[in-house]
N, C-alpha and C positions, 0 to 999 in steps of 0.2 A: 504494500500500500504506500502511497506517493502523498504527502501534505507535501503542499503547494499554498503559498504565500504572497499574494501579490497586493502591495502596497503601495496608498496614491493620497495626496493630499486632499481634504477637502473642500469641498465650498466653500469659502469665507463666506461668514455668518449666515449658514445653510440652519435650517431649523431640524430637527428629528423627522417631522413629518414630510420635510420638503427629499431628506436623504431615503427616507422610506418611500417617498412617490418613484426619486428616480431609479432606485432599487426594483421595483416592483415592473419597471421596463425590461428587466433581463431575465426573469423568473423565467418564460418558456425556452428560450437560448439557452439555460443552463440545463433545465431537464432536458434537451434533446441530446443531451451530451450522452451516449450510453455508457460512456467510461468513468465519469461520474458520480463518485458514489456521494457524496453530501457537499452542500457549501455555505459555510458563515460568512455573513454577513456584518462586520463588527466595525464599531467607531470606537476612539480615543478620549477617553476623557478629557480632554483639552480641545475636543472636537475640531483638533486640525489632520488627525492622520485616518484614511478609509482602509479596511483591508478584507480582501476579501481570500479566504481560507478554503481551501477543495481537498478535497480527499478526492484522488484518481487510483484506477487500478493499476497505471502505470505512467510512468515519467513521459515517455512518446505520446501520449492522451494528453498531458499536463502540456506538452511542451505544442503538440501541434492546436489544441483549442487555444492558444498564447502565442500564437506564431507572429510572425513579424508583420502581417499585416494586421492584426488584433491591436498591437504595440504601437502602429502609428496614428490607426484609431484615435489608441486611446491620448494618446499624445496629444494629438488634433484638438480632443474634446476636452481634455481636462488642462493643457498647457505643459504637460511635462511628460515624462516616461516611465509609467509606474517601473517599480524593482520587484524582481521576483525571485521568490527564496524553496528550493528545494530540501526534504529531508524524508529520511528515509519513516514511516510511521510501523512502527517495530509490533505496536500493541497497543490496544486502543481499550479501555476501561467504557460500557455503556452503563450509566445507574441505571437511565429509563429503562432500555432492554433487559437490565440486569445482566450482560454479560463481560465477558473479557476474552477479546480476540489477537491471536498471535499472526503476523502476518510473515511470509517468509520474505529473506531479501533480494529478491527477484522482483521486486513490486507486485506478484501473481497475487490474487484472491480479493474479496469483498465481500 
């Protein structure tokens, strides 16, 4: 399993519900992702940094939904080029599900 991190500044003085409106524009884009296994959605307490957090089944899924035309995109629209942080997700603790999943380091499984 692949956590993928990709980090971008925010709106200047964007409100909760204004980041939640533009949020809610990539909801279907991301479920079409079949590689995709979940994605946070998180802001900064300082409400200057956006990040958004994917669990992919593998790094080539991470890397091609982020590709370099994704990257200019976002660039275009947000003024800069978000950074993207790769790590291997070894095991994952769910309380909701109650479970605890080992993943191997191949990035296989979900």
């Amino acid at each position: 399993m692949i956590c993928e991190i990709v980090t971008f500044p925010s709106p200047a003085g964007a409100s909760r519900e204004a980041v939640i409106e533009d949020a809610r524009h990539v909801v279907a884009r991301w479920q079409a992702e079949k590689e995709l296994v979940r994605k946070h959605f998180v802001w900064s307490d300082d409400r200057t940094t956006l990040k958004g957090i994917y669990f992919w089944t593998s790094r080539a899924a991470a890397e091609a939904a982020h590709n370099e035309e994704w990257l200019q995109q976002a660039e275009k629209r947000i003024g800069t080029r978000p950074t993207i942080d790769y790590f291997d997700a070894f095991m994952i603790i769910d309380n909701a599900a109650g479970t605890v999943t080992e993943y191997p380091e191949d990035g296989a499984g979900a």
